[in-house]
N, CA, C and O of each residue as an XYZ file, in Angstrom:
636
protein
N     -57.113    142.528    -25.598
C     -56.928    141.411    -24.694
C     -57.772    141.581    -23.442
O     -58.098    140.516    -22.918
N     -58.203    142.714    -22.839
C     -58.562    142.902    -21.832
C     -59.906    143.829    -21.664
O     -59.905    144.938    -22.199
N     -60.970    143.415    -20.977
C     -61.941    144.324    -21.912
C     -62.863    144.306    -20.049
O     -62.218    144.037    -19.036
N     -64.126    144.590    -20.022
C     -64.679    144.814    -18.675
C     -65.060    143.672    -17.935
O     -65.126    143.486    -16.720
N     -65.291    142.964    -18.879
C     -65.601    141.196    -18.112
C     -64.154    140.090    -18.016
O     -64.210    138.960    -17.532
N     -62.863    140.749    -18.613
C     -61.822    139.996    -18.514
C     -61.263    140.003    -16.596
O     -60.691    140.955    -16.065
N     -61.526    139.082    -16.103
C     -60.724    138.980    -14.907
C     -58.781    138.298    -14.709
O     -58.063    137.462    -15.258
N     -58.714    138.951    -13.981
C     -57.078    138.535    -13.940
C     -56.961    137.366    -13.784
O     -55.824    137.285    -14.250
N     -57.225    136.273    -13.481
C     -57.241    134.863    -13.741
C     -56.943    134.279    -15.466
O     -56.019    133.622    -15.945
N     -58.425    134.982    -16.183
C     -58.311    134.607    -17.743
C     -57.112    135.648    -18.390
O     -56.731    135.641    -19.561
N     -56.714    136.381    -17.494
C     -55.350    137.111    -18.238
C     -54.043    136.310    -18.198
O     -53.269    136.304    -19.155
N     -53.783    135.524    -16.875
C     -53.516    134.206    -17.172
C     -53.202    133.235    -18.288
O     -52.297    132.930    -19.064
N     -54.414    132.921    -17.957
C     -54.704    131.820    -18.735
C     -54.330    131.971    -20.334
O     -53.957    131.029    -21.034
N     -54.557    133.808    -20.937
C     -54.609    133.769    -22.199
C     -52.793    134.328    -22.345
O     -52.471    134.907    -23.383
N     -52.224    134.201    -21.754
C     -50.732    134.778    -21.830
C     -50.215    133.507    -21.528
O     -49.026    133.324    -21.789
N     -51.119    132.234    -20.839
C     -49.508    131.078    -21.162
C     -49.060    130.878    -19.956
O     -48.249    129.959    -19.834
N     -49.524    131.818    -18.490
C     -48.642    131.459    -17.210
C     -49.016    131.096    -16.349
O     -49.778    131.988    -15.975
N     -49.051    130.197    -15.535
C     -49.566    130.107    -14.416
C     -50.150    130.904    -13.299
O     -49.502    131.864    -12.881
N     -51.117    130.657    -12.857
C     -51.617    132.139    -12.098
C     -50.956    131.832    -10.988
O     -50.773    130.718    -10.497
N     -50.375    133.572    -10.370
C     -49.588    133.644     -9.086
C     -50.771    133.907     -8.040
O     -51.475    134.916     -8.016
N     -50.852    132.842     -7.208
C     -51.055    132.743     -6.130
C     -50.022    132.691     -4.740
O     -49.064    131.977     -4.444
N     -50.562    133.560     -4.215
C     -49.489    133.515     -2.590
C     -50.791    134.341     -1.574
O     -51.375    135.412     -1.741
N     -50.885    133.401     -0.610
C     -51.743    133.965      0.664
C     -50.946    134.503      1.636
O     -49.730    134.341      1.532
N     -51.481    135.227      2.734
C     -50.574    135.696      3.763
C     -51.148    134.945      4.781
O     -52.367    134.809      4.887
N     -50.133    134.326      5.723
C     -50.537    134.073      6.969
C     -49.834    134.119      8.326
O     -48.613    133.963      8.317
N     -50.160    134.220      8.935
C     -49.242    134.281     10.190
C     -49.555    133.383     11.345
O     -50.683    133.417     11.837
N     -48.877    132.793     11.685
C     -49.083    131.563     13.470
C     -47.389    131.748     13.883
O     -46.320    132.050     13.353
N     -47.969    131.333     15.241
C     -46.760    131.299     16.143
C     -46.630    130.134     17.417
O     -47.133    129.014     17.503
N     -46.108    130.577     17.970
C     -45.488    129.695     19.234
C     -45.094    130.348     20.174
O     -44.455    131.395     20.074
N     -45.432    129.803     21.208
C     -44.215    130.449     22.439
C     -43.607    128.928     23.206
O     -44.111    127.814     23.351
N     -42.368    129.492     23.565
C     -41.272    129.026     24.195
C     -41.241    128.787     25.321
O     -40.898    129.965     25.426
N     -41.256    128.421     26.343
C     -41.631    128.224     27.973
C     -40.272    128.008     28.498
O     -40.160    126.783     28.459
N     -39.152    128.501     28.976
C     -38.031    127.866     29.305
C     -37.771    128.475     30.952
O     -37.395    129.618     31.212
N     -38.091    127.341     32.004
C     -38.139    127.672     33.313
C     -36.657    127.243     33.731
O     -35.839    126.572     33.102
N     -36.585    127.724     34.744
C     -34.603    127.819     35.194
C     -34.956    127.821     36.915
O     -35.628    128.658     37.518
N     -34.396    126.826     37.371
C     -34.108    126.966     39.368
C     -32.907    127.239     39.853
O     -31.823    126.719     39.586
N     -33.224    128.236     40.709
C     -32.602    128.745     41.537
C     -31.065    129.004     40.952
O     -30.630    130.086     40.558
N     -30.437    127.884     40.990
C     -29.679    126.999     40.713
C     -28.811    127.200     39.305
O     -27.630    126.894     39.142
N     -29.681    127.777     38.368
C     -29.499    127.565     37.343
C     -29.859    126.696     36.092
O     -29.965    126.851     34.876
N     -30.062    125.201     37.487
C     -30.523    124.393     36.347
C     -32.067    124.377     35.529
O     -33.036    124.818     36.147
N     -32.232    123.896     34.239
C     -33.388    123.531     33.712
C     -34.426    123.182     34.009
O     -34.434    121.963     33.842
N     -35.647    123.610     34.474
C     -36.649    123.076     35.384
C     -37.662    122.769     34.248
O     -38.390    121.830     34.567
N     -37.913    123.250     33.083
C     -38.444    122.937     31.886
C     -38.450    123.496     30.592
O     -38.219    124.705     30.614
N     -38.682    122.906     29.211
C     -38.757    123.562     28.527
C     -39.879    123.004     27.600
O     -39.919    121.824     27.252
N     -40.606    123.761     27.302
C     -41.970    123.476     26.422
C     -42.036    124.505     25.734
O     -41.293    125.474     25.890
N     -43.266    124.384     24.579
C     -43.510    125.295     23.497
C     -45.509    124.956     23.497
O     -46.193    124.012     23.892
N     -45.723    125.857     23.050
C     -47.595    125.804     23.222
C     -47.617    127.173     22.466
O     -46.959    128.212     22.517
N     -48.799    126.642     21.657
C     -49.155    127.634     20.194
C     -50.014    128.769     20.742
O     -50.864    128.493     21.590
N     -49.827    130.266     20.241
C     -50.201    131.104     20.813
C     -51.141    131.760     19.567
O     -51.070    131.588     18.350
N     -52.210    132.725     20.534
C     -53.387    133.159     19.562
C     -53.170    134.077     19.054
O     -52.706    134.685     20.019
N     -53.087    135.076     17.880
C     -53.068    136.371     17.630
C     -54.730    137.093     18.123
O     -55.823    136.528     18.117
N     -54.422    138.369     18.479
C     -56.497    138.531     18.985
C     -56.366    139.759     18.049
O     -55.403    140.342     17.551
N     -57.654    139.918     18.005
C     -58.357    140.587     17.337
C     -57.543    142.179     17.131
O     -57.340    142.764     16.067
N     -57.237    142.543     18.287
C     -56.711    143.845     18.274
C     -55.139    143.832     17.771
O     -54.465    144.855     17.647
N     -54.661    142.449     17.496
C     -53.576    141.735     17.472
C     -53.312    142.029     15.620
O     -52.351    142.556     15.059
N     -54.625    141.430     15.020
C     -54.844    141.612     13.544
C     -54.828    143.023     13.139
O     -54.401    143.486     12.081
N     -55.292    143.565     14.015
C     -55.965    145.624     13.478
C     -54.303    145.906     13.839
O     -53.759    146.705     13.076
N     -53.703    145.497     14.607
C     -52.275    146.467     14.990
C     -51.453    145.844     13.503
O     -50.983    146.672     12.722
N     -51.360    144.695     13.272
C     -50.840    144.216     11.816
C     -51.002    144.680     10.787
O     -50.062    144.812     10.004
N     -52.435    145.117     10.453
C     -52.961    146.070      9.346
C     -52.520    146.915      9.268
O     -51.897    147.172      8.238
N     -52.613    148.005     10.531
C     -52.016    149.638     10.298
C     -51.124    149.638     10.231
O     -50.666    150.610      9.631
N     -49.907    148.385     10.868
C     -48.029    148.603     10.315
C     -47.948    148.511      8.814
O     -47.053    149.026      8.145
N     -49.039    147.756      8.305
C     -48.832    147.612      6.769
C     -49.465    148.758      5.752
O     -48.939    149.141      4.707
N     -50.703    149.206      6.301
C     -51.445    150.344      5.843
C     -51.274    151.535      6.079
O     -51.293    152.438      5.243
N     -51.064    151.653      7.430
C     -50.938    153.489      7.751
C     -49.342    154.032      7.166
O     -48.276    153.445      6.978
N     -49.717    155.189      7.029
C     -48.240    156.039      7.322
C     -47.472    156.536      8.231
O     -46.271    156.798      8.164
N     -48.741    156.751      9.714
C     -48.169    157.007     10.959
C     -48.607    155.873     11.252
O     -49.789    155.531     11.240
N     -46.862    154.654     11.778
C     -46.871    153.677     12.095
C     -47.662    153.289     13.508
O     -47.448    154.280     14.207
N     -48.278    152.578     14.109
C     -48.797    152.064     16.007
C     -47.012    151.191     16.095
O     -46.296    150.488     15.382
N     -46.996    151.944     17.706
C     -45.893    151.767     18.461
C     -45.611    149.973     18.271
O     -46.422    149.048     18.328
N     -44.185    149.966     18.038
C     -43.207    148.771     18.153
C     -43.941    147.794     19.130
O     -44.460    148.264     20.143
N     -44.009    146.357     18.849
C     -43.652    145.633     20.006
C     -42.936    145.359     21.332
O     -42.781    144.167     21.598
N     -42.576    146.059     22.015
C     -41.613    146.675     23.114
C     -41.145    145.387     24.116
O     -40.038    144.866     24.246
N     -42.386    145.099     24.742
C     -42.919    144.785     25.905
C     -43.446    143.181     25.890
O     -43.805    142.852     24.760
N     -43.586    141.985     27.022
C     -44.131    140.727     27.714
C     -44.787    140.612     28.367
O     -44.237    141.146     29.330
N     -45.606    140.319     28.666
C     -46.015    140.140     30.126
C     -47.031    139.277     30.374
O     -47.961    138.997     29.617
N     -46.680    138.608     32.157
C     -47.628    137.203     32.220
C     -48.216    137.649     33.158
O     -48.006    138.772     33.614
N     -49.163    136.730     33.658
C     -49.942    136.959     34.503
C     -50.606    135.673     35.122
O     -50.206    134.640     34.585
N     -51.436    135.515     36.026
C     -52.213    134.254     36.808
C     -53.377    134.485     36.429
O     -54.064    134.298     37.433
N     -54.216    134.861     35.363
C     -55.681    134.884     35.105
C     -55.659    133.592     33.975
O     -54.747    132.772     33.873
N     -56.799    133.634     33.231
C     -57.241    133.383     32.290
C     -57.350    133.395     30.966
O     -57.967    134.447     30.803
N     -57.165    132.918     29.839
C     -56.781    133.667     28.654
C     -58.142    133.788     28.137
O     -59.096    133.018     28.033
N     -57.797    135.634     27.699
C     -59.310    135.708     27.473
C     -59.753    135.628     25.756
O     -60.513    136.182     24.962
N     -58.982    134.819     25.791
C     -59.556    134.501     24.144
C     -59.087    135.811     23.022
O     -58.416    136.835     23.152
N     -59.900    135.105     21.773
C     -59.456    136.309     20.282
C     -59.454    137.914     20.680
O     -58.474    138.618     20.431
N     -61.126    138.635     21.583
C     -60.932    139.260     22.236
C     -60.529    140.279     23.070
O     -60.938    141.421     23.279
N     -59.484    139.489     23.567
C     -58.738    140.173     24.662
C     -58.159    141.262     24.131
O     -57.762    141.424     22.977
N     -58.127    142.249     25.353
C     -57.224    143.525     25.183
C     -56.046    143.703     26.088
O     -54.986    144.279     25.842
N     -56.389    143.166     27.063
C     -55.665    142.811     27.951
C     -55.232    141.634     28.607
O     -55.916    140.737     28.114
N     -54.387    141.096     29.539
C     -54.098    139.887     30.415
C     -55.601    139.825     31.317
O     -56.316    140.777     31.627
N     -55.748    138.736     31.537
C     -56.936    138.840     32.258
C     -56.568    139.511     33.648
O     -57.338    140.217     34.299
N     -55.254    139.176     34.005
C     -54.464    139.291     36.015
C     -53.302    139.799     35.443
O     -52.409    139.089     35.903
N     -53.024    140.263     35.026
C     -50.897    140.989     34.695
C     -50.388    141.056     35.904
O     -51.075    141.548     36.799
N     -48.929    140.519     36.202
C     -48.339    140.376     37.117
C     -46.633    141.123     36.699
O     -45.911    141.691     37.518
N     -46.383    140.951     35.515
C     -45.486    141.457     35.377
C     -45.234    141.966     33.913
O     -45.893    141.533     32.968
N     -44.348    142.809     33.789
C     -44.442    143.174     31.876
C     -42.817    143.690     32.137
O     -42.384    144.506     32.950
N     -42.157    142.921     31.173
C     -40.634    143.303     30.824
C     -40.102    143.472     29.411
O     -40.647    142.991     28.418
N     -39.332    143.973     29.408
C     -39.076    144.570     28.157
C     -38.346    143.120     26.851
O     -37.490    142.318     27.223
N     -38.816    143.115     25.707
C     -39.032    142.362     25.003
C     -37.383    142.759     23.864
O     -36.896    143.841     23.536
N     -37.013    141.509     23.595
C     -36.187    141.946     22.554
C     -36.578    141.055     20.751
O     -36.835    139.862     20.584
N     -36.510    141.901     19.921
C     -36.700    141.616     18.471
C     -35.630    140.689     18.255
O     -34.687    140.637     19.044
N     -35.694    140.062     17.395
C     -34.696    139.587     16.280
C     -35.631    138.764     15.398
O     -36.633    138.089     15.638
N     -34.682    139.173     13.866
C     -35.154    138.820     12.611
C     -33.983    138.401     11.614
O     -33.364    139.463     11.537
N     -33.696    138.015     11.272
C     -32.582    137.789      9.896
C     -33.357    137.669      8.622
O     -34.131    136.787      8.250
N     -32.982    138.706      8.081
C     -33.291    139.198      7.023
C     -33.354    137.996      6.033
O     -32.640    137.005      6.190
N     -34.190    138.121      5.065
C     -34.522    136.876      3.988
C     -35.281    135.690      4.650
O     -35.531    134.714      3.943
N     -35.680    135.701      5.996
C     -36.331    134.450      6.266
C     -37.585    135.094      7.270
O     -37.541    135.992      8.111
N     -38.624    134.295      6.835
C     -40.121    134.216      7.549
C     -40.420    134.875      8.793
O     -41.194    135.804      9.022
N     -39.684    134.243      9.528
C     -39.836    134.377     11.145
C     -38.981    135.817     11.567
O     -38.240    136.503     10.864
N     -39.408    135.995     13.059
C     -39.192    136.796     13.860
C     -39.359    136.499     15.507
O     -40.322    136.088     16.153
N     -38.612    136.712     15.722
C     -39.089    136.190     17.589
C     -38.971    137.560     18.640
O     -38.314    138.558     18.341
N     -39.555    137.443     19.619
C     -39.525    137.950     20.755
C     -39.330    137.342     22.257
O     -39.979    136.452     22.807
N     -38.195    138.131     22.759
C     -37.874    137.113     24.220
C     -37.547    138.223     24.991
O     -36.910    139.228     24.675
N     -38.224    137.814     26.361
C     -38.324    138.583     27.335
C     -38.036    137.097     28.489
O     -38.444    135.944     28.349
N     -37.098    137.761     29.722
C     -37.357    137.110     30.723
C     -37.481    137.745     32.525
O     -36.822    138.660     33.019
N     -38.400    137.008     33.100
C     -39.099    137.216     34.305
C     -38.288    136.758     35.273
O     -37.652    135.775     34.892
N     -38.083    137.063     36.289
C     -37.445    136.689     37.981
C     -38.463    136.765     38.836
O     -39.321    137.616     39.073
N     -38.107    135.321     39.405
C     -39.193    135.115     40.424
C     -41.246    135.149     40.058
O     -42.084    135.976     40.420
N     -41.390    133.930     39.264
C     -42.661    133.980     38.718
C     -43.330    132.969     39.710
O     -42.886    131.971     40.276
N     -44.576    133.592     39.720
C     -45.098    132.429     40.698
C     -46.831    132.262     40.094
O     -47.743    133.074     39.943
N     -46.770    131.578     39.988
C     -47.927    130.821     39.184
C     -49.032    131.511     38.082
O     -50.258    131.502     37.972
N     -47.785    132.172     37.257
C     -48.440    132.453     35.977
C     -48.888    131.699     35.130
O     -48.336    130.626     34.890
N     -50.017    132.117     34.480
C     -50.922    131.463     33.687
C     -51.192    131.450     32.396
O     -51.542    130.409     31.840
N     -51.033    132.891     31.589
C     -51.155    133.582     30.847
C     -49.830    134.488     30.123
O     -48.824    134.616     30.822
N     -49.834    134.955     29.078
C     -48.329    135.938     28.731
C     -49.360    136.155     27.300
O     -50.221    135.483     26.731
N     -48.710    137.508     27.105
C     -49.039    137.934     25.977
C     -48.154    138.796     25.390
O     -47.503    139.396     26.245
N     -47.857    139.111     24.190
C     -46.377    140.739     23.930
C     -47.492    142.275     23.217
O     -48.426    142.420     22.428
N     -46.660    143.101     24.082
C     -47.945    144.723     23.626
C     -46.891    145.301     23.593
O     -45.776    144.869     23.885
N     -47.298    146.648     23.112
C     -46.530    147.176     22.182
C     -46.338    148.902     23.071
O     -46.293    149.991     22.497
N     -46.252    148.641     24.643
C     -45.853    149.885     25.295
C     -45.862    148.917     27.152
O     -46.509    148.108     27.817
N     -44.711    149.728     27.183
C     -44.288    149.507     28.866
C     -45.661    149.411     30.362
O     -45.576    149.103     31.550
N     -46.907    149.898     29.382
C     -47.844    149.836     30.718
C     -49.075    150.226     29.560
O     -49.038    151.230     28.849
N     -49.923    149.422     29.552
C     -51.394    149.439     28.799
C     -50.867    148.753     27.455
O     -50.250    147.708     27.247
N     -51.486    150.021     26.418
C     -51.231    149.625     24.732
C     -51.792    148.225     24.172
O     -52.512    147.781     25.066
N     -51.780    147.522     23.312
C     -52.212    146.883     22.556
C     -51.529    145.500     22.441
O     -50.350    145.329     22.129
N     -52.949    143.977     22.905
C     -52.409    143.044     23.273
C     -52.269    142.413     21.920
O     -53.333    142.274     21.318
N     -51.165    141.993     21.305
C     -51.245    141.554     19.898
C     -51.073    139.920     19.697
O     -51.397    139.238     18.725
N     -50.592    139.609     20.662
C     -50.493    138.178     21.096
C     -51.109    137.526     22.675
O     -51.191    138.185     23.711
N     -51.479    136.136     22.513
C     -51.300    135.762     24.351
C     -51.763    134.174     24.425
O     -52.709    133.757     23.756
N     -51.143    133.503     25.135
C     -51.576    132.189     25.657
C     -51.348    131.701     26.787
O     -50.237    131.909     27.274
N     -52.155    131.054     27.397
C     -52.587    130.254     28.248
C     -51.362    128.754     28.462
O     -50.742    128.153     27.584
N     -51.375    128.552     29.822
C     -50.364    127.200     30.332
C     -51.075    126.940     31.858
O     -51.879    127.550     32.562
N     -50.316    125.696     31.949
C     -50.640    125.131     33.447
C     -49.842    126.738     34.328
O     -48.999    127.515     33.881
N     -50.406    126.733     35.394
C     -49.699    127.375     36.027
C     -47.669    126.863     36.475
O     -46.927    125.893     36.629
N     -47.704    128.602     36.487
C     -46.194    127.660     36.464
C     -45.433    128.767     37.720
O     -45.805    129.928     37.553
N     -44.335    128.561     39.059
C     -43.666    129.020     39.456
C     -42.442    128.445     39.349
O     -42.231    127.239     39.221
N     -41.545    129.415     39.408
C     -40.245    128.865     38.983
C     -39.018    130.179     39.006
O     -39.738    131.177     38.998
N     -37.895    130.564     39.025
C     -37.122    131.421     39.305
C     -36.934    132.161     38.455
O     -36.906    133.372     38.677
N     -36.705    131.516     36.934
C     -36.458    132.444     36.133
C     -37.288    131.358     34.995
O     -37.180    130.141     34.845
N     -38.225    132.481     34.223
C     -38.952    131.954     33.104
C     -38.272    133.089     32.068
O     -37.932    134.212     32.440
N     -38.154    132.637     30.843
C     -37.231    132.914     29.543
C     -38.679    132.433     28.750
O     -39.129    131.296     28.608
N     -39.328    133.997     28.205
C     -40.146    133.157     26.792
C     -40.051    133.450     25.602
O     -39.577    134.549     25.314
N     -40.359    132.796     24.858
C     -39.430    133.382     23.084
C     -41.131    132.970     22.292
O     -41.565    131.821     22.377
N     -41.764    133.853     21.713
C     -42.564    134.087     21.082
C     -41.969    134.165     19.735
O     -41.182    135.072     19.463
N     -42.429    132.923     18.557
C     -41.902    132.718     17.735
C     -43.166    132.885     16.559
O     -44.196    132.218     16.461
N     -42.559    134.321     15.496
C     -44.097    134.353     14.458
C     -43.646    133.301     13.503
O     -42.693    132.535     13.646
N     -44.492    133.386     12.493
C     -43.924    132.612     10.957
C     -45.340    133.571     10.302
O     -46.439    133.985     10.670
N     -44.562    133.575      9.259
C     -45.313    134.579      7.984
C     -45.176    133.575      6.809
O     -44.137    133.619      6.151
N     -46.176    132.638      6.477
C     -45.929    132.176      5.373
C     -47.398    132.409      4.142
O     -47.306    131.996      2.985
């Protein structure tokens, strides 16, 4: 049945089954949820965030290596610029707080939420994977924003 020019497609084809196809992909979102003073709601928006380059290589080695690169830990925004696929860093970091996981098992997604006190016209946020430097695996760009308490929830999907 199978000889040096047989490709797994015509192995397929000659057994009767449909060929299994499944791609991997990953996109996300982040969450924008600003809060005054007060308590009350000052906004809530969502704006699609980039994975960068160093973002893809940290994805690979959780899946490839045996000595895993450090957890996602960490948030942090800043008033610069987003520096695109790129980036290693925030362009301006202003603040970095500690990030919390959640996942439920059997489904796609995963999120990360971290929240800030007292933000004043951040621009930028990205999530890395140590309390000070380490590896920017996510980040996007917004109007500038000040506001008392910003809440952001970085939302993956793996489909």
């Amino acid at each position: 049945m199978f000889n040096e020019k047989t490709k797994i497609s015509d192995s397929f084809k000659m057994s009767g089954t449909k060929k299994a196809e499944e791609g991997l992909k990953i996109c996300g979102k982040v969450r924008l949820i600003g809060h005054n003073k007060d308590g009350s709601l000052a906004f809530d928006r969502e704006i699609p965030n980039l994975i960068t380059n160093a973002g893809f290589d940290w994805i690979s080695d959780v899946m490839g290596l045996n000595a895993q690169p450090s957890d996602i830990t960490h948030m942090a925004i800043g008033n610069g610029a987003v520096g695109g696929a790129g980036a290693t860093t925030l362009t301006s970091e202003t603040d970095r707080q500690l990030a919390t996981y959640a996942h439920t098992p059997g489904t796609k997604t995963l999120t990360l939420t971290a929240t800030f006190a007292t933000v004043v016209a951040a621009t930028e946020y990205g999530c890395v994977n140590s309390a000070s430097n380490g590896t920017l695996v996510n980040t996007a760009g917004f109007t500038a924003i000040t506001v008392d308490s910003l809440q952001i929830v970085a939302t993956f999907t793996l489909s």
